[in-house]
N, C-alpha and C positions, 0 to 999 in steps of 0.2 A: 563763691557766691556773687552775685550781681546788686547793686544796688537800681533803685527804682529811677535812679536821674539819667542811669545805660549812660554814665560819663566813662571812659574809659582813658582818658589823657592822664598823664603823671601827674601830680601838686608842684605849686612851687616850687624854685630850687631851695628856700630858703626854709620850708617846710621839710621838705626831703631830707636835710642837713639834720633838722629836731627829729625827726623821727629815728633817724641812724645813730645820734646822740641818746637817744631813749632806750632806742634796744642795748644796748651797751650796758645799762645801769645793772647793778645789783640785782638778784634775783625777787629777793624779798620785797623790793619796790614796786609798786601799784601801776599797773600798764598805762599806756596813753588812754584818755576815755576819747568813744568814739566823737566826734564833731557834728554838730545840725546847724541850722537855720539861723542865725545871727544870736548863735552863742548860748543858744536857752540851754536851763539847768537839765540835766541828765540826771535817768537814777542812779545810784549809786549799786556797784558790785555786778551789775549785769544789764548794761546797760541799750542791748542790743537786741531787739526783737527780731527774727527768725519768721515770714509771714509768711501765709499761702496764700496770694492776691486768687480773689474769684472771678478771671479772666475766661478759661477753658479755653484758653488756644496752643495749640502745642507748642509753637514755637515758644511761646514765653513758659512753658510746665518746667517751672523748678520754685525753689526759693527766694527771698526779697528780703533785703536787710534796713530795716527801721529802727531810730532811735526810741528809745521809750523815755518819753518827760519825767522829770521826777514827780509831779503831782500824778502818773499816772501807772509807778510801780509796785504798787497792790493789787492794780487791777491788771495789770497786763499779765496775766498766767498764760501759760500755755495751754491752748485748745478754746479761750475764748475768741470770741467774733469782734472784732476791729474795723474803722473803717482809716483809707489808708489814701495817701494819694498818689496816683500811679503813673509815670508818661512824662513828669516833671522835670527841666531840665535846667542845669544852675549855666546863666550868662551874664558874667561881670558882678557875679557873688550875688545875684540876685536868683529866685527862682520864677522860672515861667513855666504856662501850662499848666498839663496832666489835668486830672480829674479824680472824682473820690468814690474808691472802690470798697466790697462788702472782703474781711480777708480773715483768717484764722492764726493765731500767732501757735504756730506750733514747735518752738523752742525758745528760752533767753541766753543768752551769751555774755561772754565779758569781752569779748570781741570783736570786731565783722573781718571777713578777707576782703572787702574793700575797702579802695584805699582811700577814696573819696568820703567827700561828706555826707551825712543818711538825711532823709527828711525824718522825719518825727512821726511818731502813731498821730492820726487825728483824733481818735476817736475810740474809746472802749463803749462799742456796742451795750455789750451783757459782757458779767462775773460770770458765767454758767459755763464751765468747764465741757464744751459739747463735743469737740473733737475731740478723744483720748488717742494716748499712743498704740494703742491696739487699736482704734478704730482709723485714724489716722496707717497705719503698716496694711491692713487689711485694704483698704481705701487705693493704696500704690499698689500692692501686688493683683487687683481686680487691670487700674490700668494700665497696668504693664501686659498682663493677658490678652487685652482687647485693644492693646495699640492707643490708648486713650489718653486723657489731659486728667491728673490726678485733681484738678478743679471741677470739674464733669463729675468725675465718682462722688467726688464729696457733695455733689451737690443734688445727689440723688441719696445719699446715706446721712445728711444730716439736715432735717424738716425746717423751714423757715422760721422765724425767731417768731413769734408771739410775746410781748410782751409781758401781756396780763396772767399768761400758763406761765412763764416764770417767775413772775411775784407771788404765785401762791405757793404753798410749801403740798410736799409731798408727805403720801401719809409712811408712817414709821413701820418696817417691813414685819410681815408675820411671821409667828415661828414654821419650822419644816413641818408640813401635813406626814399623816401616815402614813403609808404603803396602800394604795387600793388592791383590792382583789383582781386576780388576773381576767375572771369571766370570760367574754368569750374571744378570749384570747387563747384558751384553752383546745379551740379549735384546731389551731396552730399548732403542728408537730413540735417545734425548739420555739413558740410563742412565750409560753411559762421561763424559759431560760434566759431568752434575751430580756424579759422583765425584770431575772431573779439580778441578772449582769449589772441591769441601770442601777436597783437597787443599789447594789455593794459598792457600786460608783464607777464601775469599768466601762469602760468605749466600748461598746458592741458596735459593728457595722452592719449593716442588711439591709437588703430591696427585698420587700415586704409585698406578695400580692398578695394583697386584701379578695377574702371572696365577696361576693354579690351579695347584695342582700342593703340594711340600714343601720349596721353596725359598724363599719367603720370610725365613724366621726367620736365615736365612743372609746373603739378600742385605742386611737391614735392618742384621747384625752387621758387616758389610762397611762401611755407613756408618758407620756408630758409628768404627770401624775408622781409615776415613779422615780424620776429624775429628778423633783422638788423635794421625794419625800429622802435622798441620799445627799440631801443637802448642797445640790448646786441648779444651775439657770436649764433652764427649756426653751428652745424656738421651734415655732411650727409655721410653716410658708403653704398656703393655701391660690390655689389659682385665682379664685372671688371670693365676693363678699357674701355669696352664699352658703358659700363650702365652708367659709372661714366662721359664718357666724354658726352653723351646726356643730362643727367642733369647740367653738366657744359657750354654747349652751352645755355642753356635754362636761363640759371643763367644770362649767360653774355649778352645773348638778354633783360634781364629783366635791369639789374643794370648795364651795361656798364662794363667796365675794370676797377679792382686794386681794387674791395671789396672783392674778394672772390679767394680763391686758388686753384688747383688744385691738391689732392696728389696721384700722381700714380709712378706705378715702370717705368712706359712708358717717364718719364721726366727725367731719367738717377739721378746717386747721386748728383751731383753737383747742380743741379737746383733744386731736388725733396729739400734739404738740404737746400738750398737757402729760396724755400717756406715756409720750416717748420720753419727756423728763423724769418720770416713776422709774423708767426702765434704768435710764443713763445715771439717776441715784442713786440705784439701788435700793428701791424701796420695792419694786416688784422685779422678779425673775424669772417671772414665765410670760412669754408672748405667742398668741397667735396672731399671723394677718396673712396678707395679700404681700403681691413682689415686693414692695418698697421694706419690708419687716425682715428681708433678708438682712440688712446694715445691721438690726436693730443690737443697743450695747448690754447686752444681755450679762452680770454680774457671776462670774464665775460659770463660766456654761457649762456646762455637762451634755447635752442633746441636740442637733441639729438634723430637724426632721421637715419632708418636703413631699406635700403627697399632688400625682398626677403630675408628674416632669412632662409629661408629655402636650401640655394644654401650653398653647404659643402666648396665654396671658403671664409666662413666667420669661418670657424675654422682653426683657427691659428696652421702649421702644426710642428712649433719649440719648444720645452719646454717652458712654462709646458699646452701649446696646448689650449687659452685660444678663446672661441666662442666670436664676438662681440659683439652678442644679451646681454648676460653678462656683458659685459666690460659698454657698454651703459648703463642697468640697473642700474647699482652699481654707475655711476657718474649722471644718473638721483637723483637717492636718495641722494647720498651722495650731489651733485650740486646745489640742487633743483632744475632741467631745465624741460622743458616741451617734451615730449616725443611723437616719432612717431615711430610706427612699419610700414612697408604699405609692398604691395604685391598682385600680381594677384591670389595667396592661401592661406591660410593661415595654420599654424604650429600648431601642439597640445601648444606649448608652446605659442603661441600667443592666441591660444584659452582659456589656464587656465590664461592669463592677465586677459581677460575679464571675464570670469566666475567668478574669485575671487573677481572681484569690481575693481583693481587697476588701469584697465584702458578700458574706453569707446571703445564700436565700435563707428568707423565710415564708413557707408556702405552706397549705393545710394537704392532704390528702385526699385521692381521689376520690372517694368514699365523702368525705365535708364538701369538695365541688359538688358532687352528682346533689345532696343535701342541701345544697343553697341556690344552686341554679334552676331557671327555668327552661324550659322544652323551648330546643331552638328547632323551627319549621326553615325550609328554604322552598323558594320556588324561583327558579330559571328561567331563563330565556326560553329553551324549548315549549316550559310549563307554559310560560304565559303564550306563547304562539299559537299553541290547541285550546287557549282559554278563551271563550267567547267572551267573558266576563272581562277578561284583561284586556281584550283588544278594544271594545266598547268603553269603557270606565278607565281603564291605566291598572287597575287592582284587578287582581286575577279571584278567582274564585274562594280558597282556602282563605283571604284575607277577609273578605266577607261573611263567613261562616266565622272563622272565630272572632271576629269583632261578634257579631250578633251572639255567640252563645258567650262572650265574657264582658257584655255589659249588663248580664241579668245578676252578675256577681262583685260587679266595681269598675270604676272608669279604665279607660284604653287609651293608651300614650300611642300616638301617630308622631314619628320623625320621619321629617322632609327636609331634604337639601334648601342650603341657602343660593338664595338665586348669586348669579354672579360667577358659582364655577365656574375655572376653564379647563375643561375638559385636554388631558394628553394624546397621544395615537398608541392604539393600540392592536394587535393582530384580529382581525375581522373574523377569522375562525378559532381560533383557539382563544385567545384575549391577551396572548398574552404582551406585557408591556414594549412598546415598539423603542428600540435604543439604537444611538450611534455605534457602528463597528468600530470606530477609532478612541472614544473615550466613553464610553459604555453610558452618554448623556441622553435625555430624551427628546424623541424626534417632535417634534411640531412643523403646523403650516401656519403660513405667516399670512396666508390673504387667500381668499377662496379659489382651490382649484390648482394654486400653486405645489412647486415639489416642497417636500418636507426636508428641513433641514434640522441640525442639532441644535439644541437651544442652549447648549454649553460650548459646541469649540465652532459652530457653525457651518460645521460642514454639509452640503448638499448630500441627499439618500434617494435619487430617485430611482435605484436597484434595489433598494432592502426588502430582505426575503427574511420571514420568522426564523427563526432558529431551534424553534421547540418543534413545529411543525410543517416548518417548507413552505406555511402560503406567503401571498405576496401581495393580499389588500390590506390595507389600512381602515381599519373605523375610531371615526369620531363620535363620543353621541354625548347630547346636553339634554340632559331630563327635566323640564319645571314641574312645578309644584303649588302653580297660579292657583289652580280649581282644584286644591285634596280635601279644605274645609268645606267649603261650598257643594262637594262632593257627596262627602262624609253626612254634610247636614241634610241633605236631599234624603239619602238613602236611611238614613236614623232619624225622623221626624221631631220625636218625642225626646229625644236624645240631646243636652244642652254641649252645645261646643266651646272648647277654651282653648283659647291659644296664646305660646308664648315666644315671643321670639325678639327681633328688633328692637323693635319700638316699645312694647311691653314683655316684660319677665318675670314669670308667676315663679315664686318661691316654693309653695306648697300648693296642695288640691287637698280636698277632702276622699270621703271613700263612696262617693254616691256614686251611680254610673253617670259617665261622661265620656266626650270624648275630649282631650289634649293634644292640639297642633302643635308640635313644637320641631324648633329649627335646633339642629346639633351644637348642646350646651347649655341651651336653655332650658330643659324637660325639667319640670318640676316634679319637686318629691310627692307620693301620693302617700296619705295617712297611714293605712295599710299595706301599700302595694298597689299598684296597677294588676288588674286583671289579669292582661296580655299586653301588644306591642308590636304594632309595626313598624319596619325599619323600611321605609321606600326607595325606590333608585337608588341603588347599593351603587351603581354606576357613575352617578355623579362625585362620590366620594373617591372610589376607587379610579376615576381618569383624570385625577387632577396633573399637572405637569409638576408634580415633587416629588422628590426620590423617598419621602415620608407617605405617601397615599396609602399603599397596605398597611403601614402600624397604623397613621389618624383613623384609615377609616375602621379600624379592628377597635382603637379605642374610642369613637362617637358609639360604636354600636354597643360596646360593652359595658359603657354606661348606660346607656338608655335601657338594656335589659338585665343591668344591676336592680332597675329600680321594680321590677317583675317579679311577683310572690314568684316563690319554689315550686318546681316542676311537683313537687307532690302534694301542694294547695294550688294546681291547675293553673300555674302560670305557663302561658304561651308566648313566645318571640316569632315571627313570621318575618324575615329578610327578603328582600328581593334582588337578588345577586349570585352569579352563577356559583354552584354548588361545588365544583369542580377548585376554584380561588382558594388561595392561602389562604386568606384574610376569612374567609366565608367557613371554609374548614374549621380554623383554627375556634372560631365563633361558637363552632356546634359544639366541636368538644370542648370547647370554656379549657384553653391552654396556650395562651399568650404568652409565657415564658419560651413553652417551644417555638410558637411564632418570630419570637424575637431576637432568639438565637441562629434559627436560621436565617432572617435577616443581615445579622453579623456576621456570620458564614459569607454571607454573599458578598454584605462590603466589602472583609477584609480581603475577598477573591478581586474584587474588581478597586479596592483601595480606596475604596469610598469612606468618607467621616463617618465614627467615633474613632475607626481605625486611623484615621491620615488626619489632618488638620486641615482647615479649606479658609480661606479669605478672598472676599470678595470687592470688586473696582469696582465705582460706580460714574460716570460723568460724563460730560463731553466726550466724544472720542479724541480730541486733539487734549484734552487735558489727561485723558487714560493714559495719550501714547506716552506723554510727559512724565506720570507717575514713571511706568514701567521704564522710560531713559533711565530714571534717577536710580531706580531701585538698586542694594544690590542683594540679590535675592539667595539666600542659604542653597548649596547645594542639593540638588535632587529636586528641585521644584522645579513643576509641573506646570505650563501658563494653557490656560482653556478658554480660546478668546483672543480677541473679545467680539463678541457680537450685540446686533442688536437688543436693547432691553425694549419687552413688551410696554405699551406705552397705556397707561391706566386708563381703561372706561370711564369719564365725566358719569356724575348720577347726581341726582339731589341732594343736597347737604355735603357731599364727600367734600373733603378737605384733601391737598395736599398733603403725606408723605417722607417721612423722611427718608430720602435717597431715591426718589422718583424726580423725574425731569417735569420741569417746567412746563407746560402749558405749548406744543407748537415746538418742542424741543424735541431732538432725537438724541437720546444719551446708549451709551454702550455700556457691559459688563465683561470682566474680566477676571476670571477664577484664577486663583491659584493654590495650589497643592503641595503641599510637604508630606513626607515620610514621619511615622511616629518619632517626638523625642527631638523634631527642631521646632514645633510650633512656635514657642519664645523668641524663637530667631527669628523667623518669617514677622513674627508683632514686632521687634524691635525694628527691624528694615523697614517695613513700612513707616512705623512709625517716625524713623530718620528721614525716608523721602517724600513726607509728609513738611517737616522741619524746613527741609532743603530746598522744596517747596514756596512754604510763607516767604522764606527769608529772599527767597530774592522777586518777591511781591509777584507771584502767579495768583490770577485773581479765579480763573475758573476753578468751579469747586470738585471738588470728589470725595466720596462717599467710600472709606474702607470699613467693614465690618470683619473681623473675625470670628469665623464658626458661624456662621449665616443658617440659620435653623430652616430655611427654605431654599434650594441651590438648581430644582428642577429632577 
């Protein structure tokens, strides 16, 4: 271990001599006590604090040895918040320097392995015991994953001190509720089993797709539910505070008030701070919230349940950028709790659960889809070509007609792409997705008119010819969505429009007719159901330059016609996207597990992530080539790059990025690739020539991310 003063010169000679004199002594005699600051009194029996300074920079990621005062060995526990001073350097037995940092004592000692003298704790924060050693182990093995500063995790896993939330006292825990009734969970073929499991207290695992309809948020409470009622903890990780607060009403109509918390940003710090202390005392065991509720120290867990993996609100956008699906897994294993993935689609990475064995579907039967879904319409390119209506208006015929016959019966949810898409290349006759022959990455142009190159290893393609069908043009196409309200409002007079998107987010609508503008995520829930539903420019989703465009856009649309009475209370979905498309298929017949397997199929053919492991370089190119010097990289990996990173569109309000270049900067990307089963190795390397890096003071930055949920 290191002390904070980074002296590393021997002690006197005459000091040296007493110390070799001391270890000699009898066993049963009392060690030397460690040494501080002109001699002040030390506690007695362990005298040595063990700190986590909250730095976050890798090269300093490890432990810091402090004296703890004797006036200050009550309070100094492990896991409370200390302030410490850090950078401090003893010259001619005096100290200079440093400065005084926020830090976490997470062990006492009767010793330190340095040999120097320690500075002394400044400061005991807070008594409140906030790091535990489970939260603490769970906290290193996140940054060991993502190559990160275990200061970074903790500082996204345990909420800012509040003061005033820890001087009030928590309330005193309730007893275990009863078992709810399974309802309609019932729907669910092995739904009634994996319930009867939690019950008895066993770890069921399963990716859970939920059918369409407004019972989810209920059936998920119902878990949570049963896992309280077998006497241990519930987590539930919600993409918003939408989602989050519909399954918190559902909680609170099931089990009443004060068993279960609520953790969202929407409860300001003081109260969100408040809660998480209920949690961390164990006076409440069940949580729902948003990404940050993944840490949450949930008392004997039993469940770690996580619905919609697939919504990019669950990748954590602060160092070292850790996904929840992850965070969950690793304390499933590590916890032993019973696990739920759920979701109206499902994720290649929820697909290789299941396929590996690790964890169970649970799915209802064709007969319960056909029963909760509504009538998916399609209309295509050809269609809208011979629609005079579509050529005039952008809406083709059939979407006009059912808007008009399903607002005599309830409002109609219109989703429209958000502007900003950038659209990929894609084959001009067939569609189908345009790729590099060398790394199977996708083709873009870089400036109008230019040839298309790979936007992963940067190769030039100005011979690429389809592969599904022999042609050999490229189409690009960017569909807006300026004029669909203004549209919509012309043609429906009497007809009131709402829309939600940006700027505003309607939560709920009522059942009057209406129409609802809403951009992908925002669609609010309708009281009864929406009428029908149209899905616009399927195109804009479907050409985005991500190797994720078929599942996002399979799951934007499957939510939005989740919220679609049943085709047999005349619910209608009208898409606008060729019929012909996986994603478009897959939509009609409401079978996103098949979609998402054949997905997997196709990584594992071409080695693409869940299957292989991927981290990404982000930076100057003179600092990328620097990384890649130092690296030394596990066998079998793969380098894609680096080439240029697209440089972000300026817009109003937008802020800077993390890991976007500077203003006037050209920064590069560089992929790299492992075989399943060294990912750890690839984050450790990095994260060594990362180290190797600070320590010899490179000042240009670079941006690694592991598992980059967006790659092209």
């Amino acid at each position: 271990m290191s002390s904070e003063n980074g002296q590393d010169a021997e002690p006197p000679a005459g000091e040296q001599l007493a110390l070799i004199r001391e270890t000699v002594k009898k066993a049963k005699e009392p060690k030397a006590k460690p040494r501080t600051w002109r001699g002040a009194a030390l506690a007695e029996g362990l005298p040595v604090a063990r700190v986590l300074v909250d730095k976050g920079l890798l090269h300093l990621d490890q432990f810091f040895d402090y004296a703890v005062p004797a006036a200050m060995d009550e309070e100094a526990r492990p896991g409370v918040r200390v302030r410490v001073r850090f950078g401090a350097r003893v010259v001619k037995g005096r100290r200079e320097g440093g400065s005084l940092h926020d830090g976490f004592i997470v062990e006492r000692r009767a010793e330190s392995d340095f040999r120097g003298p320690l500075a002394p704790l400044a400061q005991v924060l807070s008594t409140e015991q906030v790091l535990t050693p489970p939260l603490l182990k769970l906290c290193r093995q996140v940054a060991d994953r993502y190559a990160g500063a275990l200061a970074d995790v903790v500082q996204l896993a345990v909420p800012p001190r509040m003061a005033r939330a820890e001087r009030d006292p928590s309330p005193g825990p309730l007893p275990d509720p009863a078992a709810p009734e399974p309802g309609s969970w019932q729907r669910y073929a092995t739904g009634p089993a994996y319930l009867q499991a939690l019950a008895r207290g066993d770890t069921p695992r399963a990716v859970w797709l939920a059918l369409p309809g407004p019972h989810w948020p209920r059936e998920l409470a119902v878990a949570v539910a049963t896992t309280l009622a077998s006497g241990r903890g519930a987590l539930a990780v919600l993409p918003d505070g939408r989602s989050a607060a519909r399954v918190d009403a559902a909680l609170t109509e099931l089990l009443g008030q004060g068993r279960h918390v609520l953790l969202t940003a929407d409860a300001g710090p003081e109260e969100r701070y408040r809660r998480w202390l209920a949690v961390s005392r164990g006076a409440v065991r069940a949580v729902v919230g948003t990404r940050a509720a993944m840490f949450a120290p949930v008392t004997d867990l039993g469940l770690v349940a996580l619905w919609d993996d697939g919504d990019s609100s669950h990748a954590e956008p602060h160092a070292p950028q850790p996904h929840a699906r992850d965070v969950l897994l690793l304390r499933a294993a590590e916890e032993r709790t019973a696990f739920l993935l759920g979701g109206l689609t499902s994720t290649v990475e929820a697909a290789q659960l299941v396929d590996s064995g690790w964890a169970l579907p649970l799915a209802a039967g064709r007969d319960e889809v056909r029963a909760a879904a509504p009538l998916i319409r399609t209309v295509g390119d050809g269609d809208q070509a011979r629609d005079e209506a579509a050529r005039a208006a952008r809406l083709p015929s059939i979407a006009w007609q059912v808007t008009r016959e399903a607002l005599a019966r309830g409002p109609v949810l219109v989703q429209v792409p958000r502007r900003g898409y950038v659209p990929r290349l894609a084959c001009d006759n067939c569609r189908e997705p345009a790729r590099c022959t060398a790394c199977a990455g996708p083709l873009e142009v870089r400036e109008q008119g230019g040839t298309p190159h790979c936007g992963w290893c940067g190769r030039p393609a100005a011979d690429w010819h389809c592969p599904e069908c022999g042609g050999f043009r490229l189409r690009a196409q960017i569909v807006g969505a300026r004029r669909t309200a203004e549209e919509l409002g012309r043609a429906f007079p009497k007809v009131p429009v709402r829309t939600s998107g940006r700027d505003t987010v309607l939560a709920s609508v009522g059942a009057a007719p209406a129409l609802v503008i809403a951009t992908p995520g925002a669609e609010p829930v309708a009281d009864t159901g929406y009428a029908a539903a149209l899905l616009l420019d399927g195109w804009a989703l479907l050409n985005r330059p991500d190797l994720r465009a078929g599942e996002e856009a399979l799951r934007r649309w499957a939510h939005a016609a989740a919220l679609v009475r049943p085709a047999g209370e005349g619910g209608t979905v009208v898409i606008l996207g060729e019929p012909t498309l996986r994603p478009v298929q897959a939509l009609v017949r409401w079978d996103p597990a098949g979609h998402a397997l054949r997905e997997l199929a196709e990584r594992a053919e071409l080695r693409f992530p869940p299957v292989s492991r991927m981290a990404s370089v982000v930076g100057p190119p003179a600092a990328v080539v620097d990384l890649l010097d130092t690296l030394r990289l596990p066998p079998g990996t793969d380098q894609l790059g680096p080439v240029p990173l697209p440089v972000p569109t300026p817009g109003p309000g937008r802020t800077r990025r993390h890991g976007e270049p500077p203003p006037g900067e050209q920064w590069e990307r560089l992929l790299l690739r492992v075989p399943p089963g060294t990912g750890s190795a690839l984050a450790a390397a990095l994260k060594e020539a990362q180290i190797a890096r600070a320590t010899r003071g490179a000042s240009d930055p670079v941006h690694v991310r592991m598992d980059p949920p967006n790659i092209g």
